[in-house]
N, C-alpha and C positions, 0 to 999 in steps of 0.2 A: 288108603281111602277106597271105597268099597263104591261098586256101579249105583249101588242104590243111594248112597247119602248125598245130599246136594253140598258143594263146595260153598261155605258161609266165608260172604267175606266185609273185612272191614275198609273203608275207604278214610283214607289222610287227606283234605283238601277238596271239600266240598260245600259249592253255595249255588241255591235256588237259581240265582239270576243272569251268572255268567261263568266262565269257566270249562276247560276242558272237561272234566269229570260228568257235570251237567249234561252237555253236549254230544259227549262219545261213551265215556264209561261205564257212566248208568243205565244209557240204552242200550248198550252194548249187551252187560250183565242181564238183564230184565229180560230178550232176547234167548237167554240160551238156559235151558230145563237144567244146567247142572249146577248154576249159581244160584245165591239166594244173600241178599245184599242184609246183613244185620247190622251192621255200625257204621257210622259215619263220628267223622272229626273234624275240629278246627282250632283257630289259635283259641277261639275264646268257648267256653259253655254256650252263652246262650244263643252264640249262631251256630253253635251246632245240634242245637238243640231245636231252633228255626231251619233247618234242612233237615234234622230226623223225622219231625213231621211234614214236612213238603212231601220227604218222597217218601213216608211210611215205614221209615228205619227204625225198630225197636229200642237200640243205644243211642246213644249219643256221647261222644268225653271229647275235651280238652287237653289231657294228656295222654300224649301218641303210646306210651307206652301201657299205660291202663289200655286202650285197645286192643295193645297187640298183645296185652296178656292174656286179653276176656276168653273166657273155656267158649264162645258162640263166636270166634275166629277163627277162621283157618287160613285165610289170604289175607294179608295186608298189602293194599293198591296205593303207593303213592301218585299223587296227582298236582301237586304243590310248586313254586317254584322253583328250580333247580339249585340255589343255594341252602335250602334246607332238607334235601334229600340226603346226605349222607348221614345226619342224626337220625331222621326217621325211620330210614333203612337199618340200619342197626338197633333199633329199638325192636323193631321187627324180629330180625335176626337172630337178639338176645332173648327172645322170647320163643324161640324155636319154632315160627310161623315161615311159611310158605309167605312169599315177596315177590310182587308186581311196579317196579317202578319205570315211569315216565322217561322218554330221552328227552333231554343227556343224564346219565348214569349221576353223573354230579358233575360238583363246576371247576373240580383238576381232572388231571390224569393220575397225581397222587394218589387222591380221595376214590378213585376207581378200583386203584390198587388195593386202598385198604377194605372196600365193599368185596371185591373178588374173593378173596383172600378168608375176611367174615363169615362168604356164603360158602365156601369150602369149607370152614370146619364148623359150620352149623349143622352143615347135612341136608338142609332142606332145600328143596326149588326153587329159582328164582330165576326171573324173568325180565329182559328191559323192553321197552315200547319200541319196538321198532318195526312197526305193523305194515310197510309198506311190503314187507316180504309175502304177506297175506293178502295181496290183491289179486283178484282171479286174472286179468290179465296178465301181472306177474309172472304167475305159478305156469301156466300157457306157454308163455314165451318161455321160460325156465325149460320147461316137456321139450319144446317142440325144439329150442337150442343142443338139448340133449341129445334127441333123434336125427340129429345133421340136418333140419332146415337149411340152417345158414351155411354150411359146406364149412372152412375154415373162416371163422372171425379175422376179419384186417382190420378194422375199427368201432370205432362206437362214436357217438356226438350226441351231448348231453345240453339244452337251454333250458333252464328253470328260470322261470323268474314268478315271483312270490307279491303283492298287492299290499302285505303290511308296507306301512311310511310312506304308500303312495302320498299324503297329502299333505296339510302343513302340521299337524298335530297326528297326538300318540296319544291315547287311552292311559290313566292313570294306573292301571293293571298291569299294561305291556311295558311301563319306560324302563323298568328294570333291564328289560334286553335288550337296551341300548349302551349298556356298561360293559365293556368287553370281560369285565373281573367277576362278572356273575355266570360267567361259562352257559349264554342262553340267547346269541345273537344267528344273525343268518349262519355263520361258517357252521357253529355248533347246531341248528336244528334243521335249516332246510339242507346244509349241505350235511350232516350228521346222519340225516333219512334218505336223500338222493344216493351218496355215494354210496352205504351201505345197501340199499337196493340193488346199485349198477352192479357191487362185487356180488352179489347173492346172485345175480343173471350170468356174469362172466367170470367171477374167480376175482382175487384178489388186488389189491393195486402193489406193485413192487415199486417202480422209481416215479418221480415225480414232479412236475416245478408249479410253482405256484404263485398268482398276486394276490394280496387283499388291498381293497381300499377303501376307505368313508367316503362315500360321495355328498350324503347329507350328514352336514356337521352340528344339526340341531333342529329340536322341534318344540310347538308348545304342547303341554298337557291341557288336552281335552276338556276336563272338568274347568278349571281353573287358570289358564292361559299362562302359564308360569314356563318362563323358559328352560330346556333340558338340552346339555349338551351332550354328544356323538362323540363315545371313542370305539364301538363295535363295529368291525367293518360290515358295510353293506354289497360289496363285490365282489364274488370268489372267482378268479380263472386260474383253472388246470390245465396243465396235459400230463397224461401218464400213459404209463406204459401197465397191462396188465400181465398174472400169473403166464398164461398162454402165448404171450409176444404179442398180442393186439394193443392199440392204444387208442386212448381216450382224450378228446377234447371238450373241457366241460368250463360252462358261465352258468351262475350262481349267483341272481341277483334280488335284492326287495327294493320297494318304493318303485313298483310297476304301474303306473296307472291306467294304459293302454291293456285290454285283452291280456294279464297275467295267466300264465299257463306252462307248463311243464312239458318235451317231446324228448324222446331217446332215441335217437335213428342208429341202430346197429347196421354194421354190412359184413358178409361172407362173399366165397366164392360161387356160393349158389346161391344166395338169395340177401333180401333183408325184411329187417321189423323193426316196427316202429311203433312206440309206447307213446298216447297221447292222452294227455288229459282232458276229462270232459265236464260236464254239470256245474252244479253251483260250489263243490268245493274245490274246482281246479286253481282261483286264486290262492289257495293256500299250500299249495305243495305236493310232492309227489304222494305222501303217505294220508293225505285224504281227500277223498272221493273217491269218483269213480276213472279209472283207466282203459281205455279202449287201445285193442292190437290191433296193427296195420300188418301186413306180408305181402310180398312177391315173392317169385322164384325166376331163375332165369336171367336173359338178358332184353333189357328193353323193356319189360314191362313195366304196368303203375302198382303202385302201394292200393291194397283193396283191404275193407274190415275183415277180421276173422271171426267167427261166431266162437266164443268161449264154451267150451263144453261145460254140462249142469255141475259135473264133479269139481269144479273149483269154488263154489257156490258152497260151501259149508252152511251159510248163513246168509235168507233170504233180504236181499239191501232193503226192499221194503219195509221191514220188520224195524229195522236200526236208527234208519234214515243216512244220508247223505254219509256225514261225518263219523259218523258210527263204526260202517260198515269194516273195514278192516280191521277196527281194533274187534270187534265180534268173533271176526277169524281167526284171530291171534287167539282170544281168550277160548273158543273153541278146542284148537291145537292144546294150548293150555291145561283146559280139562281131561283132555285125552292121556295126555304126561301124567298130572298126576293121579290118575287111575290106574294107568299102567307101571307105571317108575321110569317109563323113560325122560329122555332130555333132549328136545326137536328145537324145541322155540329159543330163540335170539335170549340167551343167560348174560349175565355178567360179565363173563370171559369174552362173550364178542362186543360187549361194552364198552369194555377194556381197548379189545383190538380197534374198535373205531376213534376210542380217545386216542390212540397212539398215533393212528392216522391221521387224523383233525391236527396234533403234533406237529407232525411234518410236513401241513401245508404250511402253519406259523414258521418252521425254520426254515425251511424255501424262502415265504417271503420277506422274511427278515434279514439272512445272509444272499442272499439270491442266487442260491445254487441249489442243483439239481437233488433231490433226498432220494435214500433209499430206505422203503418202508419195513 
């Protein structure tokens, strides 16, 4: 792919009035001079033909794979709920398209295996959503961990807590990630984007132990007051031990109604930082909004803001808006790979590596011994 031709791409799971795609994707895409958004899809024709006109999409299909065949493809972006991701990514696939899909990868570890595995002998690039790597305080903290800020890492302390099921009802959209069998509840997305974060900052998780538990065992739907019951756990606690010998104490919780919001407090022998969420989409998770650094150095001091230097700033947050803004980053990166042929951005394979590890929180807390990742 050449500097000059824009990257056309097609999008699997898109509607006018709600939806991640809506939300982040599209602004995302629109955002950055190397995209250029031609197809849009859904289950049926003619709502996807009511969102090719919303946003000015020249296609429109019904079947994922007429997409991803069309010669005005070059990306296909799943955006859809996670149990229908492994069809559509192979449709993709089979079609010899460049693939963009949503975490989690899909809804086993299985089905991970067999996407990896697809996108090896397709040859072509693919990508999974895991954009919290792309937050400018991220990348900052990443630098400045590199450069011995923090002297030798002794720990880390991770509290997420997430604002979905704060109340008594669930959105007819969301109850699905109430099913633990749809591989789309807390452990798999907020904790699927946290911890992949915390290893991207400090290296990998080696051993492990872990609890889950439902604390809400049911809610009604929104629309229609219809009762729905809770087998997804809504509790993650950790501790692990990381690559380097530091360890990690980490809560993982939804149905926050109080100030929901996410902080990572690292500590070394020289100093620490602290990764804190801020704006309107801190109730949602690490991997959107915006993140603000803390650092000290020394002894005795207080935690003070660091100003982010402009070069983590790919893409201006005003441009995207809130939610946006990291997947912007990611798709930047993106464009960069494939112009060049490298391979930077979070593929399959580390898709894989996080299903594995989502894995062995379930076997911790199901046998209640300690895993080795």
């Amino acid at each position: 792919m050449t500097a000059r031709q824009k990257i056309r791409v097609g999008i699997i799971g898109v509607n006018p009035r709600q939806g991640w795609a809506m939300r982040a994707h599209i602004p995302a895409l629109r955002a950055l001079p190397d995209y250029e958004i031609t197809a849009v899809g859904t289950s049926r024709i003619e709502s996807a033909r009511v969102a090719a006109d919303h946003f000015g999409v020249p296609h429109a299909f019904a079947d994922p794979r007429e997409l991803a065949e069309h010669p005005e493809v070059d990306l296909v972006v799943v955006t859809v709920k996670v149990p229908a991701h492994l069809e559509l990514v192979e449709a993709a696939l089979a079609a010899g398209k460049h693939v963009l899909c949503e975490w989690p990868l899909t809804r086993t570890t299985a089905q991970a295996e067999r996407l990896t595995a697809a996108a090896a002998v397709a040859g072509v690039h693919h990508a999974v959503g895991l954009q919290a790597r792309y937050a400018p305080a991220l990348g900052y903290a990443r630098e400045l961990i590199a450069d011995g800020y923090l002297g030798e890492i002794g720990s880390a302390t991770l509290y997420e807590a997430r604002a979905k099921g704060a109340g008594e009802t669930m959105p007819a959209w969301m109850a699905y990630t109430l099913d633990r069998a749809n591989g789309a509840g807390t452990l798999e997305v907020a904790g699927g984007h946290t911890l992949d974060a915390v290893q991207h900052l400090l290296g990998g998780i080696e051993r492990l132990s872990a609890t889950l538990a439902v604390r809400r065992g049911s809610y009604r739907i929104a629309e229609t007051g219809e009762p729905v019951e809770v087998n997804s756990p809504d509790q993650l606690l950790l501790n692990a031990t990381l690559a380097g010998g530091a360890v990690l104490s980490a809560h993982i919780h939804d149905g926050k109604g109080v100030e929901p919001r996410t902080r990572l407090e690292i500590s070394g022998s020289k100093g620490d930082l602290a990764l804190v969420s801020a704006g309107p989409g801190a109730p949602m998770g690490i991997q959107v909004g915006e993140l603000r650094l803390l650092g000290a150095r020394g002894v005795g001091g207080s935690l003070a803001e660091l100003p982010i230097p402009a070069k983590y700033f790919t893409v201006d947050p005003a441009s995207v808006g809130d939610q946006g803004h990291h997947v912007a980053q990611q798709y930047a990166q993106f464009a960069a790979d494939l112009r060049s042929g490298e391979r930077t951005v979070p593929d399959f394979a580390a898709g894989l590596r996080l299903h594995r590890l989502l894995d062995a929180v379930r076997r911790s807390d199901a046998t209640g011994t300690r895993q080795v990742v």
